[in-house]
RODRENMAR-360237 format. One record per atom (N, C-alpha, C, O): residue number from 1; atom name; x, z, y. Coordinates in steps of 0.001 Angstrom, whole numbers. Example, Ala and Ser with C-alpha at 12.3 -4.5 7.8 and 13.67 -1.06 7.14 Angstrom:
! RODRENMAR-360237
   num   atomo        xx        zz        yy
     1       N     13190      7800     -5690
     1      CA     12300      7800     -4500
     1       C     13200      7800     -3300
     1       O     14236      8465     -3319
     2       N     12850      7080     -2250
     2      CA     13670      7140     -1060
     2       C     12900      7870        30
     2       O     13409      8039      1138
This chain:
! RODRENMAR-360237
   num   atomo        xx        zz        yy
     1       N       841         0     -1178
     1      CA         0         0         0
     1       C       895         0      1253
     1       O      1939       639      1378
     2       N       376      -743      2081
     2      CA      1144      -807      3437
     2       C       913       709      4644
     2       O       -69      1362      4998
     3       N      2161       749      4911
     3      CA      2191      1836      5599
     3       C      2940      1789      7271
     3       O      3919      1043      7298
     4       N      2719      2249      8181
     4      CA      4092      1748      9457
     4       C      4881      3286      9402
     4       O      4495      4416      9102
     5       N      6015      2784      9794
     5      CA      6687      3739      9852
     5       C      7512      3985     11074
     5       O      7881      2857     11401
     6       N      8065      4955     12035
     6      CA      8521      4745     13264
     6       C      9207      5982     13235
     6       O      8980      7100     12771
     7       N     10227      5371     13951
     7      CA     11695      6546     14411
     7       C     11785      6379     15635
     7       O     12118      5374     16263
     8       N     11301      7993     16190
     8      CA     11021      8500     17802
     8       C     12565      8632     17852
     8       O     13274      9334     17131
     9       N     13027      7587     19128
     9      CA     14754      7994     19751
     9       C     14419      8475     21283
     9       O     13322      8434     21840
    10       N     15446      8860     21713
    10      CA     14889      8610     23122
    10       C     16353      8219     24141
    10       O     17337      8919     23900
    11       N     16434      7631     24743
    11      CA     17502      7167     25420
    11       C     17547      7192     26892
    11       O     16525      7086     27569
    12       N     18838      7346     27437
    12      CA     19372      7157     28922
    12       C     19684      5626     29142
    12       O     18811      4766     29255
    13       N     21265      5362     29194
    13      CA     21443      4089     29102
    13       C     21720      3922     27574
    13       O     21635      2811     27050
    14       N     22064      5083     26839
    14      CA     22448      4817     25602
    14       C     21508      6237     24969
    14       O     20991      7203     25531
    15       N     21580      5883     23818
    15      CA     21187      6936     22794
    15       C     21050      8509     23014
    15       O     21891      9144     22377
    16       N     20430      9049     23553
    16      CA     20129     10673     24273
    16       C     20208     11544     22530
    16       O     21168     12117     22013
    17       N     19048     11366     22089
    17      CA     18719     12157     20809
    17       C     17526     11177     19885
    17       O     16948     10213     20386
    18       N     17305     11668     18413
    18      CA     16505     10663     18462
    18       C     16660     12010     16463
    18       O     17262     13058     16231
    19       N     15805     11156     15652
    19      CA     15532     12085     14743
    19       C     16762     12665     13731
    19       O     16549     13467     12821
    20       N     18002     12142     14043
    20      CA     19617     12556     13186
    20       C     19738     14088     14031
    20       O     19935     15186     13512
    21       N     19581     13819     15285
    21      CA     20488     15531     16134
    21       C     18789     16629     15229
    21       O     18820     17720     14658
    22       N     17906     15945     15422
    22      CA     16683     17260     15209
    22       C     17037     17517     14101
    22       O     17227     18695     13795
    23       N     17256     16340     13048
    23      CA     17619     17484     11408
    23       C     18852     18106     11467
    23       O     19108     19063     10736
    24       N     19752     17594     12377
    24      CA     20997     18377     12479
    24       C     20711     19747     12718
    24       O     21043     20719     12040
    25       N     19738     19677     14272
    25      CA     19629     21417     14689
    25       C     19054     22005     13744
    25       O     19375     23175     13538
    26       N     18108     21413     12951
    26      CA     17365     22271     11821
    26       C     18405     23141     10866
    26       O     18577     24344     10671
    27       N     19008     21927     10375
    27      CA     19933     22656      8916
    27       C     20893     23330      9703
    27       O     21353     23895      8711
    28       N     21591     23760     10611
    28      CA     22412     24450     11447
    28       C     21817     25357     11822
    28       O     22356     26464     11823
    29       N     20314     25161     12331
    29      CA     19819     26763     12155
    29       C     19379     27562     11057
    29       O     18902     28692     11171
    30       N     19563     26912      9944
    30      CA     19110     27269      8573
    30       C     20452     28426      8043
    30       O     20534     29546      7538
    31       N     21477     27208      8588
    31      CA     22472     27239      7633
    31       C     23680     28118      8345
    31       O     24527     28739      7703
    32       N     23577     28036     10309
    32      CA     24480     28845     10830
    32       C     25828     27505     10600
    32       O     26771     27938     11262
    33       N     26193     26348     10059
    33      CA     27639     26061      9742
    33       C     27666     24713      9835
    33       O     26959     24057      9069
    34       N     28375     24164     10659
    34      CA     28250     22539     10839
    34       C     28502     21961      9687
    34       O     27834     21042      9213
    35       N     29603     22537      9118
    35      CA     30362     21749      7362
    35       C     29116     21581      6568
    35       O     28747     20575      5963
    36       N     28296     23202      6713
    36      CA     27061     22695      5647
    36       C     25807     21516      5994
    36       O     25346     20674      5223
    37       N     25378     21832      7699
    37      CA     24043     21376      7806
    37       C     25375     19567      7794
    37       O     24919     18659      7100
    38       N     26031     19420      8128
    38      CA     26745     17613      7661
    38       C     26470     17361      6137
    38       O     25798     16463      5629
    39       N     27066     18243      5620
    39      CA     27111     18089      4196
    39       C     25389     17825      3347
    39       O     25082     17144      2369
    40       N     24787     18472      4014
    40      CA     23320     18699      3468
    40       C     22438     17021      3638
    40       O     21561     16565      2904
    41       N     23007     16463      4748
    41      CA     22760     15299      5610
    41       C     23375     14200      5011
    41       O     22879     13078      4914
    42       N     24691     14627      4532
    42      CA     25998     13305      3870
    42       C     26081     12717      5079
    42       O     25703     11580      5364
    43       N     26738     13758      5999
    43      CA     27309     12990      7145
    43       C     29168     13727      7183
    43       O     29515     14827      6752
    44       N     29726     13049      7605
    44      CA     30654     13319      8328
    44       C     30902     14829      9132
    44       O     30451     15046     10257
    45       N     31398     15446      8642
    45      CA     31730     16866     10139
    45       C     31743     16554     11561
    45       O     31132     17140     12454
    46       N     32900     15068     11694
    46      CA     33087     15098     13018
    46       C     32320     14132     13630
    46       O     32394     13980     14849
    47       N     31280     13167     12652
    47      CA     29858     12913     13252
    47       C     29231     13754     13711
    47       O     28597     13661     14762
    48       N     29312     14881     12880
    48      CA     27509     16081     13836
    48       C     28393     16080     14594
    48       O     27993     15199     15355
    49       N     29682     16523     15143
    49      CA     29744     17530     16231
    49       C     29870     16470     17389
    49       O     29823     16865     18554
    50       N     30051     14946     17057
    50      CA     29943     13623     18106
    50       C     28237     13913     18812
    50       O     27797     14315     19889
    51       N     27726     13501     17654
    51      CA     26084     13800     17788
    51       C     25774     14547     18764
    51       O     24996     14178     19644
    52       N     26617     16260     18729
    52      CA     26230     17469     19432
    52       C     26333     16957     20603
    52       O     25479     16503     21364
    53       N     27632     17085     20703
    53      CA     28379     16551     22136
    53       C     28271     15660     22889
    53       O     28749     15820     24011
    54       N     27386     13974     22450
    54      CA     27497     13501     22715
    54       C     25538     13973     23602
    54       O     25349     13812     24807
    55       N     24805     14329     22967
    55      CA     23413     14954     23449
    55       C     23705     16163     24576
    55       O     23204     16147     25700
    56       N     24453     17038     24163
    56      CA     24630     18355     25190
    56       C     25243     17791     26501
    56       O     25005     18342     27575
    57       N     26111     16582     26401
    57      CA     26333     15919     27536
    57       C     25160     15140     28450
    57       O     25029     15268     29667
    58       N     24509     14476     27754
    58      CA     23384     13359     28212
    58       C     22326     14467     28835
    58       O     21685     14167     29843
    59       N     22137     15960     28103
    59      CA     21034     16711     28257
    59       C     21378     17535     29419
    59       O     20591     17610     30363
    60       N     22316     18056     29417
    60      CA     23044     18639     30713
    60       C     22489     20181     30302
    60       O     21987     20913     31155
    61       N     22625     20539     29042
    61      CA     22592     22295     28538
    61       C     23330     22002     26767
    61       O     23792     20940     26350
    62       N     23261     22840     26294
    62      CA     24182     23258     25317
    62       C     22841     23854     24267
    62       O     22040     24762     24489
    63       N     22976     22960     23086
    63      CA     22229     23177     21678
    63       C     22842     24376     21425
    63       O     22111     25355     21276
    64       N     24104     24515     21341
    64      CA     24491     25380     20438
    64       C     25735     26418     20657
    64       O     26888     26250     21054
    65       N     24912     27703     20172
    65      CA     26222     28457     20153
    65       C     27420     28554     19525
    65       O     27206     28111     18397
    66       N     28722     28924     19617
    66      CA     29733     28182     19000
    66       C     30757     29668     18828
    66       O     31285     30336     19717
    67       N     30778     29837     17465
    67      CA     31562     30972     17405
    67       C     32788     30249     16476
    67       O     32534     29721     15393
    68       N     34116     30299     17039
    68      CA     35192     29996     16141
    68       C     35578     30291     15022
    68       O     35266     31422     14652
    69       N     36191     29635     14291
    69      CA     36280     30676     12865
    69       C     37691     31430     12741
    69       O     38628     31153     13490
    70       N     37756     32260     11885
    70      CA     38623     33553     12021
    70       C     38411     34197     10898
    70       O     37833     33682      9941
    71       N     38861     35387     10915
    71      CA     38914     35923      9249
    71       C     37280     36000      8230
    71       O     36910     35898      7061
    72       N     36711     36249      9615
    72      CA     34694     35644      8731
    72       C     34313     34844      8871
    72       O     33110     34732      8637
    73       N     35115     33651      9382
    73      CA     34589     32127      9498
    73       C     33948     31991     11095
    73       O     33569     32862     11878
    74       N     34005     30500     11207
    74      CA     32762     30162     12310
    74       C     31602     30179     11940
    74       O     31364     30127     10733
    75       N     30631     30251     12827
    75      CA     29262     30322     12892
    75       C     28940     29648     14486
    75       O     29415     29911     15590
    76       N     27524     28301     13860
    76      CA     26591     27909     15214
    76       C     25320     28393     15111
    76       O     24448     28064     14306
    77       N     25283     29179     15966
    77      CA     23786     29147     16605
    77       C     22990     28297     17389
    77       O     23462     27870     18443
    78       N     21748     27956     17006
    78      CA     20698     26844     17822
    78       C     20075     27759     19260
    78       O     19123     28530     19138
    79       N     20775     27528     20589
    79      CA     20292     28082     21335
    79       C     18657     27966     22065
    79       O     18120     26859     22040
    80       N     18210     28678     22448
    80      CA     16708     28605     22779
    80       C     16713     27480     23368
    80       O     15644     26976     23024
    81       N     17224     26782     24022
    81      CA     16626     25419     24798
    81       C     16613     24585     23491
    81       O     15538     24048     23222
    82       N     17924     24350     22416
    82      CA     18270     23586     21509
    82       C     16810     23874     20071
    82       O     16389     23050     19259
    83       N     16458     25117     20239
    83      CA     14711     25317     19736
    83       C     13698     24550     20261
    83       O     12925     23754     19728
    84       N     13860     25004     21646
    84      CA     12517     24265     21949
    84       C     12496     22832     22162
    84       O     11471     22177     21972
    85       N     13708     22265     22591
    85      CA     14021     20625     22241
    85       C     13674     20250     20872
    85       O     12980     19235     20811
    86       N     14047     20941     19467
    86      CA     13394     20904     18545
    86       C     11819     20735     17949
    86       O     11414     20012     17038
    87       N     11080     21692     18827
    87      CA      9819     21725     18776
    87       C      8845     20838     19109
    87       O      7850     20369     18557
    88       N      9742     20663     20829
    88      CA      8836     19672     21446
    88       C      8948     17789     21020
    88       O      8267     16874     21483
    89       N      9864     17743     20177
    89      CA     10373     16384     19184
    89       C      9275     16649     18138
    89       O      8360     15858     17912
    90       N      9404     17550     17668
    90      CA      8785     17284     16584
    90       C      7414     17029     16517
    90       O      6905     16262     15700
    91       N      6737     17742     17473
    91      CA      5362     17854     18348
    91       C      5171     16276     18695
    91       O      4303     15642     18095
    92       N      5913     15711     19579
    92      CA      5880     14669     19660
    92       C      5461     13476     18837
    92       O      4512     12702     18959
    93       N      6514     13559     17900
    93      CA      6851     12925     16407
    93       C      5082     13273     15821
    93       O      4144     12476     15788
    94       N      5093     14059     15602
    94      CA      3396     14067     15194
    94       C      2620     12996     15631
    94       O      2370     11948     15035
    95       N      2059     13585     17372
    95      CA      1282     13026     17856
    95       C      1499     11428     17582
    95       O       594     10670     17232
    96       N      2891     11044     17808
    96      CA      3173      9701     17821
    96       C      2484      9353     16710
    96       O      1642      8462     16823
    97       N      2701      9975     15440
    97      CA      2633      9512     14176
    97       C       863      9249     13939
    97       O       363      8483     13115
    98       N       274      9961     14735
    98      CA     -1133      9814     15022
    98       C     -1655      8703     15659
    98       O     -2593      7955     15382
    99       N      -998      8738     16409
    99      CA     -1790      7678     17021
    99       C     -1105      6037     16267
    99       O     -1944      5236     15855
   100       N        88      5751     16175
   100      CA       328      4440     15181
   100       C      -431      4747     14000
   100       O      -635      3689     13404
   101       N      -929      5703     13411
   101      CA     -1593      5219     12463
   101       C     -3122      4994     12838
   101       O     -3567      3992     12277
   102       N     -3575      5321     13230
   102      CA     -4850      4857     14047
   102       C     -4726      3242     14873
   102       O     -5712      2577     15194
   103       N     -3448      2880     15082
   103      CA     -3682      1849     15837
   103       C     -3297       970     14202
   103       O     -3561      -232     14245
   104       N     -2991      1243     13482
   104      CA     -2103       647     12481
   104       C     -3557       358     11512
   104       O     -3812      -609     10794
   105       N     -4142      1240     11719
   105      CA     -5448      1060     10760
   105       C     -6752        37     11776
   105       O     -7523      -713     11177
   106       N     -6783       137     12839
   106      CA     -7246      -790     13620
   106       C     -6895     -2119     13267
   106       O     -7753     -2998     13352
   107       N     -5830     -2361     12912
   107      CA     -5506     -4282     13208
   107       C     -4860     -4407     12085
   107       O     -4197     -5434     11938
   108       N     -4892     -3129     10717
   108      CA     -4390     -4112      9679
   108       C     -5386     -3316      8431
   108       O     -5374     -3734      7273
């Protein structure tokens, strides 16, 4: 059966965020550890932290808290803006998903 399918990005002149950084912040807040939430993804380490950096720049605030590692390791935290950027994507991502399928069931 036919279905549409759509990937909410959102862009400046280039690529802002789009649905790779939201599962990133997810499994990083799951997981607290960039090595894991990459690994969980089958991405690259120094992809997420491009990803991070390359959004916390475009966004002009900081996803994430950043504790170095040391004799108990590093640890990231998803900071409250980097939550509610989460939320309000995903919220989004819904509605979107609502309404293409309503228009999707209209004309096909």
């Amino acid at each position: 059966m036919f279905h549409p399918v759509i990937k909410l990005k959102v862009y400046n002149e280039d690529l802002v965020f789009g649905p790779g950084l939201i599962t990133l912040l997810e499994y990083l807040r799951q997981t607290g550890s960039m090595k894991e939430a990459c690994a969980a993804m089958g991405m690259s380490y120094s992809k997420g932290w491009k990803i991070i950096n390359r959004a916390e720049k475009e966004l002009g605030y900081e996803l994430l808290e950043r504790r170095h590692g040391g004799k108990s390791g590093g640890k990231c935290t998803v900071t409250e803006k980097g939550k509610s950027l989460m939320k309000r994507y995903r919220q989004m991502e819904e509605e979107t998903r609502d309404c293409l399928q309503k228009s999707f069931e209209k004309y096909f």
